[in-house]
C-alpha positions in Angstrom: 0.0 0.0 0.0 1.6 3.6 -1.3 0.4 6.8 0.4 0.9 10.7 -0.3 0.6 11.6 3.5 2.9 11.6 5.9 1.7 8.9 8.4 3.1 6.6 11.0 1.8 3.1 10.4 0.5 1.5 14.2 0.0 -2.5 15.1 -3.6 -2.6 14.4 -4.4 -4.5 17.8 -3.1 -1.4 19.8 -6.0 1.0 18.9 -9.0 0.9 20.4 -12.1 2.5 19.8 -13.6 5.0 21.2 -16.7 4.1 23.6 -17.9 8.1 23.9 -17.8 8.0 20.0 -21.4 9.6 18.4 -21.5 6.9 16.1 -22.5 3.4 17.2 -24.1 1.9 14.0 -21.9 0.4 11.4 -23.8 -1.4 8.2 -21.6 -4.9 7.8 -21.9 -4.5 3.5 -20.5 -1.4 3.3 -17.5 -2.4 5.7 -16.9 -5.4 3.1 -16.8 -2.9 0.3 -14.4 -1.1 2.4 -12.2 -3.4 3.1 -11.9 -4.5 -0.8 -11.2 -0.9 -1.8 -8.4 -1.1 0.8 -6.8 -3.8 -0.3 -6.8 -2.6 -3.7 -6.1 0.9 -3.2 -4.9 1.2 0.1 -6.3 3.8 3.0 -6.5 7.7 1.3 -7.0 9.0 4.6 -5.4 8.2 8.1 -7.2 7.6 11.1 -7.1 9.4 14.0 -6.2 8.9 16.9 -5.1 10.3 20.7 -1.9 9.6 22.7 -3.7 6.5 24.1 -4.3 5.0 20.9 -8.1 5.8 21.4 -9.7 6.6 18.2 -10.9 9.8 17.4 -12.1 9.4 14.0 -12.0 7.1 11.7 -13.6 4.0 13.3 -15.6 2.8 10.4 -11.8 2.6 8.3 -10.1 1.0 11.7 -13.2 -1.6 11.3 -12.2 -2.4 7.9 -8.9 -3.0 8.1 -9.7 -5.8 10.7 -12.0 -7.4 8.6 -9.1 -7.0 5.3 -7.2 -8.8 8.3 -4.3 -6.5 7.6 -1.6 -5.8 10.7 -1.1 -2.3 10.6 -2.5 0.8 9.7 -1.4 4.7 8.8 -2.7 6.8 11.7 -2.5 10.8 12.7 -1.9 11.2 16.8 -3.7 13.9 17.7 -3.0 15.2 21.1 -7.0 15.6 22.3 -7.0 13.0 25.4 -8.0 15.6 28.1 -10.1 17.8 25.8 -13.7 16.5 25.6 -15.1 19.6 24.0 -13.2 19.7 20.7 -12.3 15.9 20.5 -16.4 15.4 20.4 -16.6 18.5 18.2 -14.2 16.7 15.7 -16.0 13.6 16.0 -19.3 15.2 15.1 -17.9 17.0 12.4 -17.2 14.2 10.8 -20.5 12.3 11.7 -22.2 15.2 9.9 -20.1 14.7 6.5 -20.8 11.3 6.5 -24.0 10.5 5.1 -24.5 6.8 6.6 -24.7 8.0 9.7 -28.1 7.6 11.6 -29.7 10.7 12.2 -30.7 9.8 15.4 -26.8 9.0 16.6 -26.1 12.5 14.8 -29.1 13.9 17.4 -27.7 12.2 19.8 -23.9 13.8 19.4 -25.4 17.2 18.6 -27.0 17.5 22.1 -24.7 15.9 24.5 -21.6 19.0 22.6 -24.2 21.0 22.8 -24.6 20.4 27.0 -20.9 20.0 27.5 -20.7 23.8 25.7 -22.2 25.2 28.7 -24.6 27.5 29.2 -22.9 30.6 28.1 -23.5 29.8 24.3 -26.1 30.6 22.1 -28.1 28.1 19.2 -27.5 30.6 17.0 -23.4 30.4 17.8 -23.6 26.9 18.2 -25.2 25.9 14.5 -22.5 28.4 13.0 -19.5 26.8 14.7 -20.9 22.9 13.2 -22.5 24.4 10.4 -25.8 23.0 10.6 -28.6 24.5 10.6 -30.8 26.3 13.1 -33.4 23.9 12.8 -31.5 20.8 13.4 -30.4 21.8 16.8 -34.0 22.6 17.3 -35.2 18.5 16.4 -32.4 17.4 17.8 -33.4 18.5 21.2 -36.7 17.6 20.7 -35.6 14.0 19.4 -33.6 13.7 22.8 -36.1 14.7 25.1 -38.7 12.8 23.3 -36.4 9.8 23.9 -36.0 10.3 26.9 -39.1 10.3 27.8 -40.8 7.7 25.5 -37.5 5.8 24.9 -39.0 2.1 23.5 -41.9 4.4 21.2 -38.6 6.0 19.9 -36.6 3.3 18.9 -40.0 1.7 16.9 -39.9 5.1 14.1 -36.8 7.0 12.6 -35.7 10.4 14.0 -38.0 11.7 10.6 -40.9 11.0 12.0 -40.3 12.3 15.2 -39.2 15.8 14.0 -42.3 16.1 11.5 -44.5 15.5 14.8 -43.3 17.8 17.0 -45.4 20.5 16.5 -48.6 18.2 17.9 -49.1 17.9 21.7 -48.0 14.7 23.7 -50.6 12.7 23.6 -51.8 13.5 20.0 -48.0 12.9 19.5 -48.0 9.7 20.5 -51.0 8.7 18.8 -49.6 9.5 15.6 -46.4 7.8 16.0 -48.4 4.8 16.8 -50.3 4.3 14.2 -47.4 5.2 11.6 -45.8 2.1 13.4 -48.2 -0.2 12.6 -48.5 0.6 8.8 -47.1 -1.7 6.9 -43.5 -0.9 5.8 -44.3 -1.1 2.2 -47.4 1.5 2.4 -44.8 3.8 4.2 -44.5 7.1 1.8 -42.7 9.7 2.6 -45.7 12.5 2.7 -48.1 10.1 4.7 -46.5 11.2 8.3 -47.0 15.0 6.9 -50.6 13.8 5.6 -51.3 12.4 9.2 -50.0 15.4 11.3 -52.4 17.7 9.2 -55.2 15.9 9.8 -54.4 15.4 13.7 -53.8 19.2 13.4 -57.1 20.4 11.8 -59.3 17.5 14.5 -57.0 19.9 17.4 -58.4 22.8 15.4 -62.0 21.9 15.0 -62.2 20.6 19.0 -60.6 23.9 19.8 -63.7 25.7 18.2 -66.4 23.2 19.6 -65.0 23.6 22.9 -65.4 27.4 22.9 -68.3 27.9 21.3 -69.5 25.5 23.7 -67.6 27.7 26.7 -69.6 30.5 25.3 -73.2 28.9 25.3 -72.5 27.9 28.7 -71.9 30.9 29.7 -74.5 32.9 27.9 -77.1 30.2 29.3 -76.2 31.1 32.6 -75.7 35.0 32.5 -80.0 33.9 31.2 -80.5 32.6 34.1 -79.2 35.6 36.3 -81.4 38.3 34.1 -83.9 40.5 36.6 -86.8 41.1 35.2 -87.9 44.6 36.1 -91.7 45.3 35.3 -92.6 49.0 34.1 -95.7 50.6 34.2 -98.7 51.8 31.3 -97.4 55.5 32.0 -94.3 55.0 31.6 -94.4 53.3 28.3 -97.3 55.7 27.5 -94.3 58.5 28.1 -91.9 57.1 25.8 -94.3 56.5 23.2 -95.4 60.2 23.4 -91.8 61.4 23.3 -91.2 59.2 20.6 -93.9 61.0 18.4 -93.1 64.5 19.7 -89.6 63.7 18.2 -90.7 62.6 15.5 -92.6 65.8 14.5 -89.8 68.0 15.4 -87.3 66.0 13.1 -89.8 66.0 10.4 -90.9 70.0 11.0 -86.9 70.4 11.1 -86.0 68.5 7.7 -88.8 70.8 6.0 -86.9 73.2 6.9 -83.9 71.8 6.0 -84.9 71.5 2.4 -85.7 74.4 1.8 -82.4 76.1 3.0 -80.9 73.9 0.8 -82.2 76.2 -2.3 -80.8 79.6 -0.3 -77.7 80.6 -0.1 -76.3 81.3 3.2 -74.5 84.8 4.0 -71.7 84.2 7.1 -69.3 86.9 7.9 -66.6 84.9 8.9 -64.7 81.7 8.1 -64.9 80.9 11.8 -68.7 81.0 12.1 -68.6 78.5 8.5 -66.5 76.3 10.7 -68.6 76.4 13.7 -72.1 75.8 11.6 -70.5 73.0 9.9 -69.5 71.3 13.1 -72.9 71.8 14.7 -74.3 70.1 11.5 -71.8 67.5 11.7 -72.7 66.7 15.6 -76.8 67.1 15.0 -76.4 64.1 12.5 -73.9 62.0 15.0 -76.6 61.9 17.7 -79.4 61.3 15.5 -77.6 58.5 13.5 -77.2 57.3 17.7 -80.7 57.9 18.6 -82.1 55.7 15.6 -78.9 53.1 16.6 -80.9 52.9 20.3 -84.4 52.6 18.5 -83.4 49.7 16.1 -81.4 48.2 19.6 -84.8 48.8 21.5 -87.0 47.4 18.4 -85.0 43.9 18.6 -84.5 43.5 22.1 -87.2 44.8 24.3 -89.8 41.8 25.2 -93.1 42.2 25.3 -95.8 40.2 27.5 -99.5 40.8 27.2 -101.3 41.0 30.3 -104.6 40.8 31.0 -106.3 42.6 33.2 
């Protein structure tokens, strides 16, 4: 095997790997491809690895060479034994360039470097410093926390399905992911889970509404059951019709005269006394536009028993 880099070739038996590596799953086929490309092209990349001879990255490649049964194999030490942060950092890095690697190990890594940052940094700072997005460290928090919470439900659906329920509530949640678990894996499309959320969402929706318009009758049935009745007498009503019609022959007495100043010009000697007509004008029609507002009010509400006497 020929090489470019400069590398130190290590006894194969002395490196270990890593047990706080993100990345647990390793698919047996593609190792056997590995392994052949190795032998017939020999390793590109070094592995690396810590003063210990712990891995760092490169895991999947140390695999291979086992199963090529080869002795030794070109390494990089990288002196990152007492520094959790950025050896985990590195390790994700690479996780997140590597597209065979399960989303939910990638979840996983994400929050436990995101915990060991501490407090003092942002989302925002973090997804810049990996290069992920904003909204990955958001479902990858959610993944974990689901998880953690509902661990055997989690390990029944992929990370995807997870993430495109997070917006229901728990138990709604769970339903969801339930019944997506019992489909049959060949009727599994992608936009079913996205087909099933939105209708979970619009039965939330619909109960929402039902429940408040039910809140409402309830509570207009028993502000009904609180009304006073308060009983008036004939004069009284006999007063209010009379003021009714009195007002009604001044308004009519008052728009004949209205139409007929129309046709006369009107002589003012200042602009101020324009200003102050027009106003009045303007506040005469507010009140009675609010006067016939009460009568239509009055005309639709007031309740009228006969009595007989």
């Amino acid at each position: 095997m020929s090489s470019d880099f400069n590398k130190m070739e290590i006894e194969i038996n002395k490196i270990k790997p890593d047990k706080e590596q993100p990345r647990k799953t390793f698919d047996e086929e593609s190792l056997k491809f590995l392994a052949e490309s190795i032998l017939s092209n020999g390793l590109i990349t070094p592995i690396d690895i810590d003063e210990d001879y712990s891995i760092i990255d490169g895991e999947r490649r140390w695999r291979a060479f086992k199963l090529a049964k080869l002795k030794t194999i070109p390494v990089r030490i990288v002196k990152l034994k007492k520094d959790k942060v950025q050896r985990l950092k590195r390790q994700l890095i690479s996780d997140l360039q590597n597209d065979d690697v399960p989303t939910g190990e990638r979840y996983e890594a994400i929050v436990r470097l995101y915990k060991l940052y501490g407090p003092d940094i942002t989302q925002e700072k973090f997804s810049k410093e990996l290069g992920i997005s904003y909204g990955m460290i958001n479902s990858a928090l959610d993944y974990c926390d689901f998880a953690e919470q509902e661990p055997e439900l989690a390990k029944s659906v992929s990370p995807h399905i997870i993430s495109e329920t997070k917006s229901l509530p728990k138990e709604e949640r769970e339903e969801i992911i339930k019944e997506f678990k019992n489909i049959p894996k060949e009727d599994k499309k992608k936009d079913l889970i996205r087909e099933l959320v939105r209708v979970k969402k619009k039965e939330i929706e619909d109960k929402k509404e039902l429940e408040e318009l039910k809140f409402k009758n309830e509570a207009l049935k028993k502000a009904r059951e609180k009304e006073i009745k308060i009983e008036t007498s004939q004069d009284v009503l006999k007063d209010i019709r009379e003021g009714i019609y009195k007002t009604h022959n001044e308004l009519s007495g008052l728009m004949s005269r209205i139409r007929r100043v129309r046709k006369t010009k009107f002589y003012l000697h200042t602009p101020k006394e324009k200003d102050n007509f027009l106003k009045f004008l303007g506040g005469a029609s507010e009140r009675a536009r609010k006067w016939a507002d009460e009568l239509d009010d009055l005309r639709e509400t007031i309740e009228i028993e006969i009595l007989r006497e």
